[in-house]
N, C-alpha and C positions, 0 to 999 in steps of 0.2 A: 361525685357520682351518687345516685339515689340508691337507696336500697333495694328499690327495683331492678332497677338496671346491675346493681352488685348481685343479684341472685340468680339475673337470668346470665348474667356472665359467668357464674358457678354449675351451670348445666353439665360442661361437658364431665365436671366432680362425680354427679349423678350418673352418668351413662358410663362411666368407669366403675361406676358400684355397683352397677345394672352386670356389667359385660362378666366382673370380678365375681358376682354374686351366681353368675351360670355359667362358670369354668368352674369355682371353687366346688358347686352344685354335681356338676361333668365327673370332675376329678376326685369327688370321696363317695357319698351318701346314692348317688345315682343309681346306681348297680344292685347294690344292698338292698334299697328302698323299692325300685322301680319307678319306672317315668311318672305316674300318674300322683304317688305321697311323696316322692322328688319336687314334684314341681310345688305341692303343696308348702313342704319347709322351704322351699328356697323361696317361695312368696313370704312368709314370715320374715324369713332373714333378712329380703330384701326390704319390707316394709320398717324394719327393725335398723337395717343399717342406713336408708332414708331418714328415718327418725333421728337419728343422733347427726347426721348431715347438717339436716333443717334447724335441729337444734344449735349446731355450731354458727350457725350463717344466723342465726338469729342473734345470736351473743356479738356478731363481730359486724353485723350488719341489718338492725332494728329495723319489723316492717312496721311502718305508719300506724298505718290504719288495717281493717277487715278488706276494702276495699282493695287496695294495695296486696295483699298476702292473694287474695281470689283470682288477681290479676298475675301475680305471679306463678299460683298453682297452675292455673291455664295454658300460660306460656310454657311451663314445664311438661305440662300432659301434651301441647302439639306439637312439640319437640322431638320429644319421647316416641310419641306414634310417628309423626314424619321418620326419624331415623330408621326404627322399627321396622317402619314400611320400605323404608328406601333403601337400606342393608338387605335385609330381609330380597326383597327381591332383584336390586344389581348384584349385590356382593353375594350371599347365600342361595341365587338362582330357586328362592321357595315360589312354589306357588300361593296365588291367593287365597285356596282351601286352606293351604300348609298355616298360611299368616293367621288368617282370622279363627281357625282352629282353638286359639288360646284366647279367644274371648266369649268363649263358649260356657257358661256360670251353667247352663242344667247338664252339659256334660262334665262337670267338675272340675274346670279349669279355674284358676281363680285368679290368671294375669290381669282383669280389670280390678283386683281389690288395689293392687300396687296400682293401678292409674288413679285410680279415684284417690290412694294416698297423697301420688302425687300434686292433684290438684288441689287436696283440701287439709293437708301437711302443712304447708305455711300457715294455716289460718288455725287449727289446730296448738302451734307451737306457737306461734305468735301471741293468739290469745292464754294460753298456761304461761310463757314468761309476764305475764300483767299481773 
């Protein structure tokens, strides 16, 4: 199996750290913090616990090339949103307001730093283990 194909077969790792990282968020700092510097750390943590992910799967599963890593960022970022979109509204009954809500950078949401990690994490890691 390619390294590709071993990373995008590690996705659902990711959406487990995604899901882990906004129960864990829920359940301590939420309340304390408030919604809006909530969401803030838990964008760190999560870009934080992606990082060390990426970095594992790099150690057990070398990406090629630049090419290869971009191509896997990608596949991870449309993943991540299909799911997103697709829980989000069968399972969580959100509206589209509600979804897109958090892609909202001038209202201080910062749910795309964590995509744009996701897509550019591999290439990132990949190139710092060279």
């Amino acid at each position: 199996m390619t390294a590709r194909r071993r990373w995008i077969a590690a996705w659902p790792g990711g959406a487990a750290i995604g899901v882990a990282n906004g129960v864990i968020r829920q359940a301590t700092y939420a309340k304390r913090l408030g919604e809006k510097s909530a969401h803030n750390v838990s964008t760190a943590t999560a870009i934080a616990a992606f990082a060390a992910y990426f970095a594992w799967l790099e150690r057990h599963s070398p990406i090629r090339d630049r090419t290869q890593a971009l191509q896997i960022g990608g596949a991870w970022l449309g993943l991540t949103v299909a799911f997103e979109f697709g829980f989000g509204r069968r399972v969580a009954k959100l509206s589209w307001e509600q979804l897109l809500a958090d892609y909202d950078l001038a209202a201080g949401r910062t749910w795309p730093l964590v995509l744009a990690w996701l897509a550019l994490g591999p290439e990132v890691v990949r190139s710092l283990d060279r």
